[in-house]
N, C-alpha and C positions, 0 to 999 in steps of 0.2 A: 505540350502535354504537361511537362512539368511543372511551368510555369502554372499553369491552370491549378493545378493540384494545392501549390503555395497558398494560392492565392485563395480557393476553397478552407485550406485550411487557415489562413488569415482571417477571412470570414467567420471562420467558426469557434475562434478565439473570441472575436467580437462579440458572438453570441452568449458566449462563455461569460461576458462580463469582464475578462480578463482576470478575475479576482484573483489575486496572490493571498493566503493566508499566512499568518507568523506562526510556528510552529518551534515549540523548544520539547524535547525527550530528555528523561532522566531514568538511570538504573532506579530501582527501589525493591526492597526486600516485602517478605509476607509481612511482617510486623509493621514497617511502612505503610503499605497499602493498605492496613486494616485500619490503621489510624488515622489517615487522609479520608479513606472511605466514610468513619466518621464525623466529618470535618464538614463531610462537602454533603453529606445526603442531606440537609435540609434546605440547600439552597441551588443543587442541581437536581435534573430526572437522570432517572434510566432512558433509556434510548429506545422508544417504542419497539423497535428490530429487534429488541434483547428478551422480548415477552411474549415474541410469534409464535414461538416451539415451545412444546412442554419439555421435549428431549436437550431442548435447549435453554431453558428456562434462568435469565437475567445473565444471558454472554450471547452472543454467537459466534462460531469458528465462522475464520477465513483463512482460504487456498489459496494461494497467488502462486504465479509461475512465469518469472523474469525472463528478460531477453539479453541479451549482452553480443558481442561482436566478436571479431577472431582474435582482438589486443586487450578482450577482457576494459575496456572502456570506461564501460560504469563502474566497473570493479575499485581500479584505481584515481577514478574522478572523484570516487567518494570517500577512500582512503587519503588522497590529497588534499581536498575539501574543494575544488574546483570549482568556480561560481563564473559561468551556467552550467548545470548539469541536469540531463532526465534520462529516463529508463520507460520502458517500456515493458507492463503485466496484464496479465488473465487471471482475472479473478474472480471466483466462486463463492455461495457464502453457504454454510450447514453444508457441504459436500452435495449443495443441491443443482443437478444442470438445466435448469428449467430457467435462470436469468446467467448467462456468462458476459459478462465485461471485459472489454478490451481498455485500460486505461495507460497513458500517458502524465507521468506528474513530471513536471518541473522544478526549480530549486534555482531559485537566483537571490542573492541579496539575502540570506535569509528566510525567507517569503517562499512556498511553497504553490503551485497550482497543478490544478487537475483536472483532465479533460477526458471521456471518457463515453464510448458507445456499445452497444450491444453485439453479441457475436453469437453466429448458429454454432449449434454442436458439430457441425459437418467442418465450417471452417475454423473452429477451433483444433478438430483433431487434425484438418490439412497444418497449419500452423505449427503445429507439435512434429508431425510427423518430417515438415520440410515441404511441403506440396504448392504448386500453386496454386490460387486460389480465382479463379474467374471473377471479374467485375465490372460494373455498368455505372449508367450516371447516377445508380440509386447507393449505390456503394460509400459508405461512412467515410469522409475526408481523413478521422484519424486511423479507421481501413489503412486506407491508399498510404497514408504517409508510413505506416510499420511495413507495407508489401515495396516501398520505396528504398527504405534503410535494408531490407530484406537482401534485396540486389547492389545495394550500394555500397552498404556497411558490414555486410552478411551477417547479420542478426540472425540470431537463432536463440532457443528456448537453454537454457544454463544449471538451473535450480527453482526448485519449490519449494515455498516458505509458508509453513503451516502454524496456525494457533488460533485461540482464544481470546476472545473480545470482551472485556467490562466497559459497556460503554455512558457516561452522563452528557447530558450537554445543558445549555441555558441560553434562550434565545438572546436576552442583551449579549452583544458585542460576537453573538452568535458562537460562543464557545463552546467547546467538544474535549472531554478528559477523558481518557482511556486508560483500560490498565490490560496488556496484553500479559497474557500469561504459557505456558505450554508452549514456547515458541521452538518452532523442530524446521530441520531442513530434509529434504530429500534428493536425490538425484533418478528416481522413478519416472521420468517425466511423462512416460506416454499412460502412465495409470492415474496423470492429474483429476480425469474426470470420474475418477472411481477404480475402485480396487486398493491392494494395500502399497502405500507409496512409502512404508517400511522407516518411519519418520524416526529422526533423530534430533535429540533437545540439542541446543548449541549455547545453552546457558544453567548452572547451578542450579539447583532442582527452589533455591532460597529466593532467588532473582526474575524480576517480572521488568516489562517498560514499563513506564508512562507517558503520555503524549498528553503535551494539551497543546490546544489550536483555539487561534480564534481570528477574527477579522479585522478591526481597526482597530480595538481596545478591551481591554480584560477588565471586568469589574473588578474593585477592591477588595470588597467582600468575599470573591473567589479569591483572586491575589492572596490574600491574605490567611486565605483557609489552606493553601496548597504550602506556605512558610512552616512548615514540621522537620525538623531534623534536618541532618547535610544531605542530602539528593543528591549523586553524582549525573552530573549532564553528562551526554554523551550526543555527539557530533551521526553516532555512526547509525545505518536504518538497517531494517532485522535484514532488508536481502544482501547488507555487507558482511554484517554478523554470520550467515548462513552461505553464504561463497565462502566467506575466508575458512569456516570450517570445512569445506568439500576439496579448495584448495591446494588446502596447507594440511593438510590429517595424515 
């Protein structure tokens, strides 16, 4: 059975493309982000998902809601910098439940990958609550493998990590710039799918991320438009940022 399971999900890596993306984050300030944002709009889009909503009109929030083990795993894999490391999230997007994600990103070398299938409202809230979850051959491989670590690793639900998305991307080199803003943690977890999960910023009200991603090669022109003032990079992802505050407070 296990074996089967691996090997399902081996396959579906394959399907995946295996693609690893490079991925570098930097702090930056309002005054930052205003000035890159001028930089870059005439040679990236907005990100069609950021013009669906009126209510949400050129961002959209996203809810995630991590898993971690009884040694806190992820916690300090990512505090180390530990290469391989992945985590395991649910994630939402406008507080809307009508598409829930179950994803898995990985982190080797740099290089980031993401794999990622769909989840019912029903096993999502078994998942939050601790419940098992009945399954068959039609059952998502990256299902089975969270319902695996579940029992093996005792994974459970830790923190929710809420914010605001500016998103550009530009098909050469397939790149993706973001500027996350409002980033809050919560420890609410069973009101992930609604209601008030009583969020708390874990960052200077002056300070946002930025991420940019891309696949094999970043054009120059972007390069080049992103070279504005000193950026502090920073190693760390908002669900380190938002444990260590629940942790350590």
């Amino acid at each position: 059975m296990l074996a089967k399971m691996l090997e399902n999900y081996k396959n579906e890596q394959q399907l995946a493309g295996n693609r690893f993306r490079h991925e570098m984050k930097y702090v930056c300030t309002n005054s930052q982000k205003v000035l890159i944002e001028s930089h870059i709009k005439g040679i990236v889009q907005l990100d069609s998902n950021a013009k669906k909503s009126q209510e949400y009109n050129g961002y959209y929030n996203i809810r995630s809601l991590y898993f971690d083990d009884i040694y806190n795993s992820c916690y300090y894999e990512n505090e180390n910098g530990t290469d391989m490391r992945e985590k395991f999230r649910i994630r939402i997007y406008n507080n809307c439940k009508d598409r829930i994600l179950l994803e898995n990103k990985k982190k080797i070398r740099g290089k980031t990958q993401k794999l990622s299938c769909e989840l019912t409202e029903e096993q999502c809230n078994r998942l939050i609550e601790g419940k098992e979850i009945p399954f068959d051959n039609k059952t998502p491989d990256l299902l089975r493998k969270l319902l695996l670590q579940r029992k093996t690793k005792l994974l459970k639900p830790v923190v929710i990590v809420d914010y605001d998305r500016i998103p550009y991307v530009n098909p050469n080199g397939n790149v993706r710039i973001t500027f996350d803003l409002n980033i809050s943690s919560s420890q609410r977890l069973e009101n992930f799918l609604g209601g008030d999960i009583g969020k708390r910023p874990i960052m200077p009200a002056n300070e946002h991320i930025l991420e940019v991603k891309w696949d094999n090669y970043i054009p120059d022109y972007i390069h080049h438009s992103l070279q504005i003032g000193e950026l502090r990079q920073t190693a760390f992802s908002k669900y380190y940022l938002c444990r260590r505050f629940s942790m350590h407070k």
